[in-house]
C-alpha positions in Angstrom: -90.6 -50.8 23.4 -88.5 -51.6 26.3 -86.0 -52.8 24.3 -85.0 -50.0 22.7 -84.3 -48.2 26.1 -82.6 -51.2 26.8 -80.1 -50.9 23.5 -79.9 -47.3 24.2 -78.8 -47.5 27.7 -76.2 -50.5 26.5 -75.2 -48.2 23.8 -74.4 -45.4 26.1 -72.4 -47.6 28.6 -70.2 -48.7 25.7 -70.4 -44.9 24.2 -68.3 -44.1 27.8 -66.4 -46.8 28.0 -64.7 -45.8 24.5 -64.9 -42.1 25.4 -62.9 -43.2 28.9 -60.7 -45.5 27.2 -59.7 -42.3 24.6 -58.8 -40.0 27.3 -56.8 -42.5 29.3 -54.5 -42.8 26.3 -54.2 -39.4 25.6 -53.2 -38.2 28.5 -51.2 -41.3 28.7 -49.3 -40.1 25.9 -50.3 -42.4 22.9 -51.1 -39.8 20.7 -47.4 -38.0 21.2 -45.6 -38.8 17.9 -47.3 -38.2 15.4 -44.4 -37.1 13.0 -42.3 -39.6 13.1 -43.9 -43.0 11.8 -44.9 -41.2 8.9 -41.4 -40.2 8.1 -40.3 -43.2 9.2 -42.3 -45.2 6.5 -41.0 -43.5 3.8 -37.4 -44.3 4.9 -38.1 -47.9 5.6 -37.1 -49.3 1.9 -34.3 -47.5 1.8 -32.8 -48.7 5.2 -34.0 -52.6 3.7 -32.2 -51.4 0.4 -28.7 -50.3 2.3 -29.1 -53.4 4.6 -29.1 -56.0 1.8 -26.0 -54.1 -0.1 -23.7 -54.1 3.4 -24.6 -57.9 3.6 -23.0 -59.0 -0.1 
């Protein structure tokens, strides 16, 4: 029995450190952009496809 309140406390310690790891990079900023890279993807073969026809 004292091994579950042993995985439960572990559990909870690595519970907060993920819960203070998210809110460090939130405020830090990580979670800003969130338009671009999806726009971005869908332009990437095209800027491959231009790229290859300016180097012929």
């Amino acid at each position: 029995m004292s091994v579950v309140f042993i995985l439960i406390v572990a559990s909870l310690i690595v519970a907060v450190g993920f819960l203070i790891a998210f809110i460090w990079s939130v405020k830090s900023g990580q979670y800003e952009d969130d338009y671009t890279p999806s726009v971005r993807m869908l332009f990437d073969e095209e800027n491959k496809q231009n790229q290859h026809k300016t180097n012929k």
